[in-house]
C-alpha positions as CSV (number, residue, x, y, z in Angstrom):
1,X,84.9,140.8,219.5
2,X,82.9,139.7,222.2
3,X,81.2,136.8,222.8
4,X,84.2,134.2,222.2
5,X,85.0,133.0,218.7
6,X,88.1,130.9,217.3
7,X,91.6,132.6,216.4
8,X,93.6,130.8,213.5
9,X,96.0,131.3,212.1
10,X,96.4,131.5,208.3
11,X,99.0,132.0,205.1
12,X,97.6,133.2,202.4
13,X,98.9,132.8,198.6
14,X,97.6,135.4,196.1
15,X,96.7,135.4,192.5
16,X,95.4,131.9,192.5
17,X,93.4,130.0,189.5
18,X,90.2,129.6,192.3
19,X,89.5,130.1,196.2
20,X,90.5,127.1,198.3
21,X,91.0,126.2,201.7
22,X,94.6,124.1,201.0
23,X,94.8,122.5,204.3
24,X,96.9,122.9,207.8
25,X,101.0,123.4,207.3
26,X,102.1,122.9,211.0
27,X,99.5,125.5,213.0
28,X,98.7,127.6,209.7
29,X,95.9,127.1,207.8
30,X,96.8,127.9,204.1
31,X,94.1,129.4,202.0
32,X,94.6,130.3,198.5
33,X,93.0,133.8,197.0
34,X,92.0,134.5,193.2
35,X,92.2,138.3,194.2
36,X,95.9,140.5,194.1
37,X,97.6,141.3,197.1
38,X,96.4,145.2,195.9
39,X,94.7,147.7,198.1
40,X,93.4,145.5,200.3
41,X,91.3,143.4,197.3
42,X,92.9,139.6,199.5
43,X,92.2,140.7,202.7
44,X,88.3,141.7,201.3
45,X,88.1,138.2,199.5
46,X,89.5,136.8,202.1
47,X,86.8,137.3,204.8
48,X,84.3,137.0,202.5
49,X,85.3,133.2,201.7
50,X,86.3,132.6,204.9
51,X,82.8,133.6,206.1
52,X,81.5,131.0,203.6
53,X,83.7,128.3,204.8
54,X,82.4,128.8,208.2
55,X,78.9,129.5,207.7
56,X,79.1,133.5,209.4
57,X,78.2,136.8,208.1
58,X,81.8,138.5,207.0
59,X,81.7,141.3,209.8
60,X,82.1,137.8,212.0
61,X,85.5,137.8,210.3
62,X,88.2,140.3,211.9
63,X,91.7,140.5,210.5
64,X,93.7,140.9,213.8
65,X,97.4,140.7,212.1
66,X,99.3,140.4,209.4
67,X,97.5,143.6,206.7
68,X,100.1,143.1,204.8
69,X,101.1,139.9,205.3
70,X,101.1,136.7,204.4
71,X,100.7,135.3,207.2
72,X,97.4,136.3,209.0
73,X,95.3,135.8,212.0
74,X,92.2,136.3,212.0
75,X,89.0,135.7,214.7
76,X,85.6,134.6,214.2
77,X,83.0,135.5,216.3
78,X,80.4,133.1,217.2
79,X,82.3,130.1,217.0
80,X,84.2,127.5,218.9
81,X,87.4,125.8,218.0
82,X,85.2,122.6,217.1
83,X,82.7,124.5,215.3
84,X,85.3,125.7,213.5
85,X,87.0,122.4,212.7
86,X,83.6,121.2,211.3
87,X,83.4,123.9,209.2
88,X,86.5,123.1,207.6
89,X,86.5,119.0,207.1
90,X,84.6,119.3,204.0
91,X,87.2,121.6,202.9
92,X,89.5,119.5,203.6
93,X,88.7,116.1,202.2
């Protein structure tokens, strides 16, 4: 993970009808998943959307906690807290 990135923090709910970022509960960003929390199938989906919403390849995404957690934080590489932010507002809307 070099080169900066962003950290953020997220909770995650499972078993959802369709991928969506929710929006920000306090600091968390809550992002739902269609995939079971199951042998790791969320955390895969996970930073595969998440590399969608922010326009990276998904070996940008790194899980740093929370494997088997709701509550997550992850980093991506290559962008900036702002970059980040942009990424996000049309999710948000």
């Amino acid at each position: 993970m070099t080169g900066g990135g962003v950290k953020i923090s997220l909770r995650v709910i499972p078993n959802a009808s369709h991928n969506e970022v929710v929006g920000w509960r306090g600091s968390e960003l809550t992002v739902k998943l269609t995939a079971t929390p199951v042998k790791g199938r969320a955390n895969r989906q996970l930073c595969g959307f998440l590399a969608e919403v922010f326009g990276v390849s998904p070996a940008e995404i790194a899980l740093l906690r929370g494997q088997t957690s709701r509550r997550k934080t992850i980093h991506v590489a290559g962008l900036s807290a702002a970059e980040a932010r942009e990424c996000l507002r049309p999710h948000l809307d």
